[in-house]
C-alpha positions in Angstrom: 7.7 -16.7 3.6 5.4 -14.5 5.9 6.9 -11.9 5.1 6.2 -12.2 1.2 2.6 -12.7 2.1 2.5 -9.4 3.7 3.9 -8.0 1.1 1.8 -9.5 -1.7 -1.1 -9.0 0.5 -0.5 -5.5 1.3 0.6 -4.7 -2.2 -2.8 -6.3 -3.4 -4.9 -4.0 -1.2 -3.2 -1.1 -2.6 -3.3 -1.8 -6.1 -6.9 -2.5 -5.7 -8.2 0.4 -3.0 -9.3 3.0 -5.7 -10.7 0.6 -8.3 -13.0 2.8 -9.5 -11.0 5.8 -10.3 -7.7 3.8 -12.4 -7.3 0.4 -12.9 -4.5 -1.9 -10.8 -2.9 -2.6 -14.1 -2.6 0.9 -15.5 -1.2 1.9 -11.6 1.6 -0.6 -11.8 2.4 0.4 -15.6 2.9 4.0 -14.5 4.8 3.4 -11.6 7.1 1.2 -13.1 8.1 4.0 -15.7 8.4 6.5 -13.1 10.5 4.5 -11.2 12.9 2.6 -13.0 14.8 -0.5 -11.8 11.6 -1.6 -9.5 8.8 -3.1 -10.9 5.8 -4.9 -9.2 7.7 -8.4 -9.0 10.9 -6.8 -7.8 8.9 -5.3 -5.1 7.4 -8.4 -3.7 10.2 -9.8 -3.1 11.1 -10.4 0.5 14.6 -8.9 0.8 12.8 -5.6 -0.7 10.1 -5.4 2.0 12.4 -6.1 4.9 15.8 -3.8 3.6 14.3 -1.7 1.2 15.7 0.7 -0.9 14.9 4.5 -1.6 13.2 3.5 -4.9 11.5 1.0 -3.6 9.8 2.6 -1.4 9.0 5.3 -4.1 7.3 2.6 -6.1 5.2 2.2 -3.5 3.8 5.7 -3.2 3.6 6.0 -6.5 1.2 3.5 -6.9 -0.7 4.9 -3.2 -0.6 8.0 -5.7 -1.9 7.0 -8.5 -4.8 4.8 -6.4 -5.2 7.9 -4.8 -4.3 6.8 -1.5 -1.7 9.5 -0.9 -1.2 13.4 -2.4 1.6 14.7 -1.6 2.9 13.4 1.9 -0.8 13.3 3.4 -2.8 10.2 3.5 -5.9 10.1 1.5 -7.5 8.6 4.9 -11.4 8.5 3.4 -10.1 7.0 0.2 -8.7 3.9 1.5 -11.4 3.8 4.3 -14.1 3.8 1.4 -11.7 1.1 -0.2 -11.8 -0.6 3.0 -15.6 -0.8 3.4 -15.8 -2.2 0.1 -13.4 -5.1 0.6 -14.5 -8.8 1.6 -11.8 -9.0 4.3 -12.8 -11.3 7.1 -13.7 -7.8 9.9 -13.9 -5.2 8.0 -13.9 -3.0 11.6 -10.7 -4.4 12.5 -9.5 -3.5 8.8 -11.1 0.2 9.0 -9.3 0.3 12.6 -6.0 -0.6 11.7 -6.2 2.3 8.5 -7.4 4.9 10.7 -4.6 4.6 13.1 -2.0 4.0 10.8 -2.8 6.5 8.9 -2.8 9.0 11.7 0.3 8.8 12.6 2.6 11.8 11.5 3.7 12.1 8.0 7.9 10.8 7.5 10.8 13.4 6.1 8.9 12.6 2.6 6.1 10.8 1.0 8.1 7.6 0.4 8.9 7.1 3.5 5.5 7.9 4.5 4.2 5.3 2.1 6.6 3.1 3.3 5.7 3.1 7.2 2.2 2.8 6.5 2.7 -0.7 4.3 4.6 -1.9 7.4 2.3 -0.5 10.2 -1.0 -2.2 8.4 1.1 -5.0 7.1 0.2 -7.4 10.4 -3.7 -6.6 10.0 -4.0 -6.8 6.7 -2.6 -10.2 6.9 -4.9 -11.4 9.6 -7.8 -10.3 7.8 -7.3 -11.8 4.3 -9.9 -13.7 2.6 -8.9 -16.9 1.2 
């Protein structure tokens, strides 16, 4: 169950980091055409964050993509620090902290996999920070 937290909180903050440039909705609805066989629900589910597979973690850069999070394999790092700033998570500093050294680590064999380690490397702040 903690684990599905994580992964609807973490999912949450990226479908809602770039809100000004595309909408969560219209993120989801593309990447769920460009990936088929995963959708947003199928994502959530636990057995998907913990074992994974290749798409799956293709659905999630996609939608860092399309939020802007991510070109390419390089992290977008003043997009989702913007995103970050403008969030009502309990310390934002903490929050900003946790981005900047996740996503300073070195890009994975592709931007999936890149995607992929940074949900699990900001999954444990992200959690401690959330809002109720």
């Amino acid at each position: 169950m903690k684990s599905y937290f994580f992964a609807v909180f973490q999912l949450f903050l990226t479908l809602t980091i770039c809100y000004a440039q595309i909408s969560e909705n219209h993120a989801v609805d593309v990447c769920e055409k460009k990936v088929p066989g995963v959708s947003y629900k199928i994502f959530l589910e636990e057995k998907v964050i913990e074992n994974p597979t290749r798409d799956s973690k293709c659905f999630l850069y996609c939608v860092y993509e399309e939020r802007n999070l991510m070109t390419g394999n390089k992290y977008n790092k003043d997009v989702m620090i913007d995103v970050v700033r403008n969030s009502t998570w309990k310390n934002l500093s903490e929050m900003e902290e946790a981005v900047q050294k996740c996503a300073s680590k070195p890009e994975a064999q592709d931007e999936c996999e890149t995607a992929y380690e940074f949900f699990l490397c900001t999954k444990p702040t992200y959690h401690k920070n959330v809002v109720n």
